[in-house]
C-alpha positions as CSV (number, residue, x, y, z in Angstrom):
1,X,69.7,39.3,-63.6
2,X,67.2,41.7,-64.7
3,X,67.1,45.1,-62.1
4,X,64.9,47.7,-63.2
5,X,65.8,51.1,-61.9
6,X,64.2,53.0,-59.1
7,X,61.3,55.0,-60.4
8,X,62.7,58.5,-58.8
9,X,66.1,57.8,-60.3
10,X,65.0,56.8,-63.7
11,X,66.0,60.0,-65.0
12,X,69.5,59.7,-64.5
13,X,70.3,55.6,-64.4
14,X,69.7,52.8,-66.8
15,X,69.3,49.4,-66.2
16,X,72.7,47.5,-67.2
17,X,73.7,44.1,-66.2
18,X,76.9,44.1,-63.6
19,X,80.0,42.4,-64.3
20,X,81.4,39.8,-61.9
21,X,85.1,39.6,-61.1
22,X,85.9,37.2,-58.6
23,X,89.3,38.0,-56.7
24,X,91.6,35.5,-54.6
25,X,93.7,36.3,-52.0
26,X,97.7,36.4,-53.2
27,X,99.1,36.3,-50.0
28,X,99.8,40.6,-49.7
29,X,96.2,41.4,-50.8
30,X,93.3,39.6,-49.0
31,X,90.8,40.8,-51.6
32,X,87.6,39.0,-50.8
33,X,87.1,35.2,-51.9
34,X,83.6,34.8,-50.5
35,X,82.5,38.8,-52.5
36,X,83.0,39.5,-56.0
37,X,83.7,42.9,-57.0
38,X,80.9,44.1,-59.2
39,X,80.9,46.4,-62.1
40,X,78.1,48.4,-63.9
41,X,79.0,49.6,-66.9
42,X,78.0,52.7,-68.3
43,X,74.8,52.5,-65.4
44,X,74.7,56.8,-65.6
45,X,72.5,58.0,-68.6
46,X,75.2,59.7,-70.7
47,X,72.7,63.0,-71.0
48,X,73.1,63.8,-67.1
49,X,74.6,67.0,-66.5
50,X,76.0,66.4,-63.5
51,X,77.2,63.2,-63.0
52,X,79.1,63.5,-59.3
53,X,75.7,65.1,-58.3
54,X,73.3,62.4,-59.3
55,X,75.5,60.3,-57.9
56,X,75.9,61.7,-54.3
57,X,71.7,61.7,-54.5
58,X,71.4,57.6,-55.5
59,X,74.2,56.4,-53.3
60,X,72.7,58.3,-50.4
61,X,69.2,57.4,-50.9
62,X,70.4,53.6,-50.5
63,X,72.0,54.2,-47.6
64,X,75.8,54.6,-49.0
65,X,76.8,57.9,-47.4
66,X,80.3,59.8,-46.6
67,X,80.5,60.3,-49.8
68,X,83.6,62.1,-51.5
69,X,84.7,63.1,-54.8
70,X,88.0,63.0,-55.5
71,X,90.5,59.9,-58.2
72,X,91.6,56.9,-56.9
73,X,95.1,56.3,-55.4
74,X,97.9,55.1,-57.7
75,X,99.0,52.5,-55.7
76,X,97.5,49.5,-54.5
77,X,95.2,50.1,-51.1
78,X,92.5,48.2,-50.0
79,X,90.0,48.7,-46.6
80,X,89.4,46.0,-44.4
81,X,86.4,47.8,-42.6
82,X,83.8,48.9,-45.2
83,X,82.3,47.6,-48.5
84,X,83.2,50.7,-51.3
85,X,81.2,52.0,-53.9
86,X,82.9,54.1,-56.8
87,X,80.9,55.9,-59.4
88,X,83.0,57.2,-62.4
89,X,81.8,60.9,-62.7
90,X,84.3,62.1,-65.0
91,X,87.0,60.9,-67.5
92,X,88.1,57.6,-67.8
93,X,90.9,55.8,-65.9
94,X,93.0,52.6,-66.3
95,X,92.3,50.8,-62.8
96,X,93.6,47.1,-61.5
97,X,92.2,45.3,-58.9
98,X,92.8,42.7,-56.9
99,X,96.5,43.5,-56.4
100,X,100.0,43.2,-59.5
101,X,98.4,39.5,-60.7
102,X,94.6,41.3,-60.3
103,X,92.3,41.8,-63.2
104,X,93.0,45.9,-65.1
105,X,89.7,47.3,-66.4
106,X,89.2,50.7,-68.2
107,X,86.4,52.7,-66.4
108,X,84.8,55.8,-67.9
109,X,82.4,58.4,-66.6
110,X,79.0,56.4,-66.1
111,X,80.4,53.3,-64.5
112,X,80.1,52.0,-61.0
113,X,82.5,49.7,-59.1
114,X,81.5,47.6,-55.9
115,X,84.3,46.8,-54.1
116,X,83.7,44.5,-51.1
117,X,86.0,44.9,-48.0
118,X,89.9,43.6,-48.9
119,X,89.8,44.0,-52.6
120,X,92.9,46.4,-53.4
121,X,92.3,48.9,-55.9
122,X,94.9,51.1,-57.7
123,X,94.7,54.2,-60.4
124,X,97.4,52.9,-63.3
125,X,96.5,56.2,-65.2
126,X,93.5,58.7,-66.2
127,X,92.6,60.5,-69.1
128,X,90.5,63.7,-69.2
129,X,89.5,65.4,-66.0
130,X,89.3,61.8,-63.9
131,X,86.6,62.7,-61.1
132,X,85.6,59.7,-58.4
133,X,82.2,59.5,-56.0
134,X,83.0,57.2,-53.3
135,X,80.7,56.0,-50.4
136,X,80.0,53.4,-47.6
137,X,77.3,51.6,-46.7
138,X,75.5,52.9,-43.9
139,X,78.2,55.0,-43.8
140,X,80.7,53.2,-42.4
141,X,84.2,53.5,-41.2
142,X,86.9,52.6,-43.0
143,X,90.4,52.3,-43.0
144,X,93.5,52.6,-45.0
145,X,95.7,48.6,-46.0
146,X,98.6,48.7,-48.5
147,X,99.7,45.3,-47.6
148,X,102.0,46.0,-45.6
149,X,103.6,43.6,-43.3
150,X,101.6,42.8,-40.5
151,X,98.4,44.1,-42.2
152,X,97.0,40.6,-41.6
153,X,95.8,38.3,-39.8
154,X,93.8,41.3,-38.3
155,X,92.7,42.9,-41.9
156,X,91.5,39.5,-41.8
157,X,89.8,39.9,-39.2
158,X,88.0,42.8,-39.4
159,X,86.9,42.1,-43.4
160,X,84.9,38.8,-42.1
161,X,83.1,41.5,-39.8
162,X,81.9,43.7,-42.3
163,X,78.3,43.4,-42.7
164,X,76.1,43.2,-45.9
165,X,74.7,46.1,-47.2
166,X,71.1,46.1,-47.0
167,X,70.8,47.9,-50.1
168,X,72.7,48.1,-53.7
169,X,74.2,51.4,-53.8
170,X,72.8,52.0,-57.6
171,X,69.6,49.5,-57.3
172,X,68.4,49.4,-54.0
173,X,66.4,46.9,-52.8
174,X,67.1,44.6,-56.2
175,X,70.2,44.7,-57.3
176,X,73.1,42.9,-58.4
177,X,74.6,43.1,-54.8
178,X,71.5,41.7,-53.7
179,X,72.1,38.6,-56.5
180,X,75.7,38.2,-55.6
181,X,76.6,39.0,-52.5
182,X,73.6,37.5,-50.6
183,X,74.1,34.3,-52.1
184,X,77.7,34.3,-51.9
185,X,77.8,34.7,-48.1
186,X,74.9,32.5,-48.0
187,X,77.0,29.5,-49.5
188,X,80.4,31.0,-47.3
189,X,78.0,29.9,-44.3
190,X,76.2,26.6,-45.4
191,X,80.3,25.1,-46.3
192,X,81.0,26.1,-42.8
């Protein structure tokens, strides 16, 4: 898919094309078998001088808000409430997802992670000053899972409730979550 960047965020974003990991559930970790996680590489213009800050402005003009910066936890976690969105605004980081027999990517600063509800998520390492803007669409609630007993069936539960986002958290209104996330639920409900 072709997106073209948002005119007022042209000066910090680039058009790249998004990654698609698709994640089963392994019996701890629900992930999300109807959402793929998405990744867009290297999406921030490397000439921003302040990545966490252009950031918190795109997320928040597409409706992702309670937006943090902080790493990512090292050890697997996953929320069963909210869609995540994870911009890479410093360093680099070795992260796996999907739970031990998930896929391990490297992420530097410039790349974006969509995480749909249930996919686990773990830090295996950082290098440099590793810095991490998170948000939620509409800015949802979310909770903590580590796949713990008796997580599910309610985790479950509560993942099939999330709602799309109406808006890609880099994109907006035509975007990759757009692409594959509205025609992934779309097919979820014609099988049903």
């Amino acid at each position: 898919m072709s997106v073209s960047v948002p005119n007022p965020f042209s000066d910090v974003l680039r058009s790249t094309d998004a990654a698609v990991h698709e994640l089963e559930d392994d019996g701890t970790y629900p992930n999300n078998e109807t959402l793929p996680l998405l990744v867009y590489p290297q999406v921030l213009r490397s000439s921003v001088d302040a990545p966490a800050r252009a950031y918190e402005r795109v997320f928040q003009a597409h409706n992702w808000m309670g937006t943090w910066r902080n790493g990512i936890f090292p050890y697997h976690h996953y929320h069963s409430t909210a869609h995540e969105v994870l911009g890479i605004a410093g360093g680099s980081a070795s992260v796996q997802l999907g739970g031990p027999a998930g896929v391990t990517l490297d992420v530097s600063t410039g790349d974006v992670l969509v995480l749909p509800a249930g996919v686990a998520h773990k830090n295996q390492g950082t290098r440099g000053k590793f810095l991490v803007v998170g948000a939620y669409p509409d800015g949802r609630s979310w909770d903590l899972k580590r796949g713990e007993p008796g997580d599910r069936p309610e985790a479950d539960r509560n993942i099939a409730q999330v709602p799309l986002p109406s808006l890609d958290p880099v994109y907006g209104t035509d975007g990759p979550v757009q692409e594959h996330w509205t025609q992934a639920d779309e097919s979820d409900e014609s099988a049903a």
